[in-house]
C-alpha positions as CSV (number, residue, x, y, z in Angstrom):
1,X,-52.1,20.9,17.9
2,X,-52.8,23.6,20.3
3,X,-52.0,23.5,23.9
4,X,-53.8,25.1,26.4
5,X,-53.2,26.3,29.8
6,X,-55.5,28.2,32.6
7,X,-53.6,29.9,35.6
8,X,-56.7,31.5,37.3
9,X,-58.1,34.8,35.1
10,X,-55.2,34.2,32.5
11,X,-55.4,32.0,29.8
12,X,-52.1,31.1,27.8
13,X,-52.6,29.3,24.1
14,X,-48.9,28.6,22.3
15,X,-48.1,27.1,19.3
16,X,-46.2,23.7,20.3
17,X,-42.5,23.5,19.0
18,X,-43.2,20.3,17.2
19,X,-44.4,22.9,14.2
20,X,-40.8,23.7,13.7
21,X,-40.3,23.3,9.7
22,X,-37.6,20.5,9.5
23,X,-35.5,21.5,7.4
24,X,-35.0,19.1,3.9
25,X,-31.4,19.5,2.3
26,X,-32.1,21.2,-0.8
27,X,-30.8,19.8,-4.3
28,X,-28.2,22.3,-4.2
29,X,-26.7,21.6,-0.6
30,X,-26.5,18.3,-1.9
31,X,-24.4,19.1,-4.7
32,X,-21.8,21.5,-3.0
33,X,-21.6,18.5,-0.3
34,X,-20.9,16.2,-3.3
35,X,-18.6,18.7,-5.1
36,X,-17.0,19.3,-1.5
37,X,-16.0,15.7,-0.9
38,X,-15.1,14.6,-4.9
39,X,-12.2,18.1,-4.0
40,X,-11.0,16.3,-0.4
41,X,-11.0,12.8,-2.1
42,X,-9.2,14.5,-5.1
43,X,-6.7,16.1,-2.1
44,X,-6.4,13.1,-0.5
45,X,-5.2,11.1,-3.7
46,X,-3.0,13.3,-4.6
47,X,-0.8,13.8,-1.7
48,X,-0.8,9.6,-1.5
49,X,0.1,9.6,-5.5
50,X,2.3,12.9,-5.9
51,X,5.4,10.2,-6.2
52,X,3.7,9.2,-9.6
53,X,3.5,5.5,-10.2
54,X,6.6,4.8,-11.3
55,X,9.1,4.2,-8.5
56,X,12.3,6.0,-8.6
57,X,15.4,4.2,-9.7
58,X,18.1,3.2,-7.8
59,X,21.5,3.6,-8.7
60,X,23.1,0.5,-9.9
61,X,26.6,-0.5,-8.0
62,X,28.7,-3.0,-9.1
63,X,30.0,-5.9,-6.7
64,X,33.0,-6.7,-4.9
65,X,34.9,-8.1,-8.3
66,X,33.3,-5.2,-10.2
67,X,31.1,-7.2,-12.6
68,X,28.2,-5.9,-12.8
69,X,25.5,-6.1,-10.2
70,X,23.6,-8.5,-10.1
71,X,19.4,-8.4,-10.3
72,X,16.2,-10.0,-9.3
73,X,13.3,-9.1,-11.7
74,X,9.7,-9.6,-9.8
75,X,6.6,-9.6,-11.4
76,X,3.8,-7.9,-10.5
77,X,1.3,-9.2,-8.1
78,X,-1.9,-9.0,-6.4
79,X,-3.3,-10.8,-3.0
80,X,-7.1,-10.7,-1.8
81,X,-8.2,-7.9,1.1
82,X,-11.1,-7.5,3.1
83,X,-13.4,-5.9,0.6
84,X,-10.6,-5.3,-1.9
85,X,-7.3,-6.5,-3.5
86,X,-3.9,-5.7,-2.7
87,X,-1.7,-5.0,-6.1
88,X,3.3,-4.9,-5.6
89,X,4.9,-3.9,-7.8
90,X,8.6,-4.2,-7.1
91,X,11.1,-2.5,-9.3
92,X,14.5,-4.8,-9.8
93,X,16.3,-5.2,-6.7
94,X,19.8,-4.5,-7.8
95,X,22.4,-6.5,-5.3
96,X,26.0,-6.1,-4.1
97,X,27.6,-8.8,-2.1
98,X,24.7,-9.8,0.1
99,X,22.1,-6.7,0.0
100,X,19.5,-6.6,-3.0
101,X,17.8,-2.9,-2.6
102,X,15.0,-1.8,-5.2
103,X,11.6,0.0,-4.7
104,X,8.6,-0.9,-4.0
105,X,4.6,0.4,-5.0
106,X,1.5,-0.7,-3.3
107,X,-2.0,-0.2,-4.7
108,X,-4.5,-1.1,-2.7
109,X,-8.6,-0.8,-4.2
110,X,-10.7,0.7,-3.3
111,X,-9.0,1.7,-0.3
112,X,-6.4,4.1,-2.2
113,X,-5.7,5.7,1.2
114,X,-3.7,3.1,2.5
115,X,-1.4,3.3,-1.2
116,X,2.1,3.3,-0.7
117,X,5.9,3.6,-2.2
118,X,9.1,3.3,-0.7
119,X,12.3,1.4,-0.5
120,X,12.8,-2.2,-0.3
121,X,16.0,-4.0,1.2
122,X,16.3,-7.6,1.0
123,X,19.3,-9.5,2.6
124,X,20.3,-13.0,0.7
125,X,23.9,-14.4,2.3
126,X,26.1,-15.8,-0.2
127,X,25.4,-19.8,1.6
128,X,21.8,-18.6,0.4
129,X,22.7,-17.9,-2.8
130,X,24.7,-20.9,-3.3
131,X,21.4,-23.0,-2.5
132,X,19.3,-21.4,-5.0
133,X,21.9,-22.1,-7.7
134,X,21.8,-25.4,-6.6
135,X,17.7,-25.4,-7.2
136,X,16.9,-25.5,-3.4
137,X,14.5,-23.1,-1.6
138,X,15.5,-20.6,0.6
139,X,14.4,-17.6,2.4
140,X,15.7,-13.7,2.7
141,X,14.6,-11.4,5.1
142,X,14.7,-7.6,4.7
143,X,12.8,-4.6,5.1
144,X,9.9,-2.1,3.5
145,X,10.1,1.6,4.6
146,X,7.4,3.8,3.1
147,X,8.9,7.1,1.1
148,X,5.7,9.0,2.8
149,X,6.6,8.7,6.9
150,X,9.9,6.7,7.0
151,X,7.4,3.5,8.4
152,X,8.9,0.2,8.0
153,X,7.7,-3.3,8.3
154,X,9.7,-6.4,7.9
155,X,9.1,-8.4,4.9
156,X,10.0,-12.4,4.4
157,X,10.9,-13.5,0.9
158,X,10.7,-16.9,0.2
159,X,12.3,-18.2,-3.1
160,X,12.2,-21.8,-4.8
161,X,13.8,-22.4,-7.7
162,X,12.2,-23.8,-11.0
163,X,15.9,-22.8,-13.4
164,X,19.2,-21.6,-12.2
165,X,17.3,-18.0,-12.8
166,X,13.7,-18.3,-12.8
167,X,11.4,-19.4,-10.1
168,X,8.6,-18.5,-7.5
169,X,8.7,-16.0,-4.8
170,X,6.5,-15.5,-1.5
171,X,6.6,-12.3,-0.3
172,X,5.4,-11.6,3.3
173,X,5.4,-8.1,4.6
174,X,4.1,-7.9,8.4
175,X,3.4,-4.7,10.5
176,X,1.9,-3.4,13.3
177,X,-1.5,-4.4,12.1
178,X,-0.6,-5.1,8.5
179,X,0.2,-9.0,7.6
180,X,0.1,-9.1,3.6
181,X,1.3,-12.0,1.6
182,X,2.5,-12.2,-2.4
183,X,3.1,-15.0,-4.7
184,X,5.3,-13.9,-7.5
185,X,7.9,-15.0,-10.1
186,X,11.3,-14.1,-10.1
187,X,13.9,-13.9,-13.0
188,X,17.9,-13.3,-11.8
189,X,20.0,-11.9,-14.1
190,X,22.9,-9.1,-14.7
191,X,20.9,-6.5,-16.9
């Protein structure tokens, strides 16, 4: 399309701009873009993942009589997310008088940005205690702080007895924008 334009003797004919080539991203742009992103996802991962996925251990203590400590074993679990689930794994929480401290991993597909380890805290008083032996339900409260940026959110544990060791466990860890919630089993023990 030409356009045309008459200012007295002088005539003007241009080539519009609309003949401006677009330009189509070749097959090779497209694969150093691809290549690009697969290296800043594979960044990305690792820094979130450079803990491994085993949590570290924590030292055992003995209690207050020196006998040793005593344990909760949690197994793993998942809960539903928006588009995804949400996978805990909690290593045993090793206790000493009323304290139970272990760590903690969180997996969470696809969104592996938002993975997680740290150190989990849980606070059971002895009148607590005492209830569970005695096969009734009772909650702990205590805290998750992520290894990564020192973050913490509180987290609810709810416990109910099936055995004098075994039973189920809710786990609710809540945030600034993060409410998740875990149904587990627990086994106590010494070892």
């Amino acid at each position: 399309m030409n356009a045309t334009l008459s200012l007295g003797v002088t005539k003007i004919t241009c080539e519009p701009l609309l003949r401006e080539r677009r330009k189509v991203p070749t097959k090779r742009v497209i694969f150093i873009t691809a290549v690009v992103l697969m290296l800043a996802a594979g960044v990305v991962w690792f820094q979130f993942n450079s803990a491994g996925t085993s949590p570290a251990p924590v030292s055992d203590f003995a209690n207050v009589a020196g006998a040793p400590a005593a344990r909760f074993f949690v197994a793993p679990c998942s809960t539903p997310v928006t588009g995804g689930k949400a996978s805990l794994v909690i290593g045993s929480l090793q206790g000493n008088a009323e304290t139970y401290v272990g760590n903690y991993e969180l997996k969470v597909t696809p969104y592996f940005f938002m993975n997680e380890t740290g150190s989990l805290s849980m606070t059971l008083p002895m009148e607590s205690a005492r209830k569970l032996d005695q096969g009734i339900a009772v909650a702990a409260t205590g805290r998750a702080v992520t290894k990564k940026n020192g973050k913490s959110r509180n987290v609810i544990a709810t416990l109910t007895p099936t055995t004098k060791d075994t039973g189920s466990v809710t786990f609710a860890f809540t945030g600034e924008s993060t409410n998740l919630t875990f149904k587990s089993t627990y086994t106590r023990g010494s070892k």
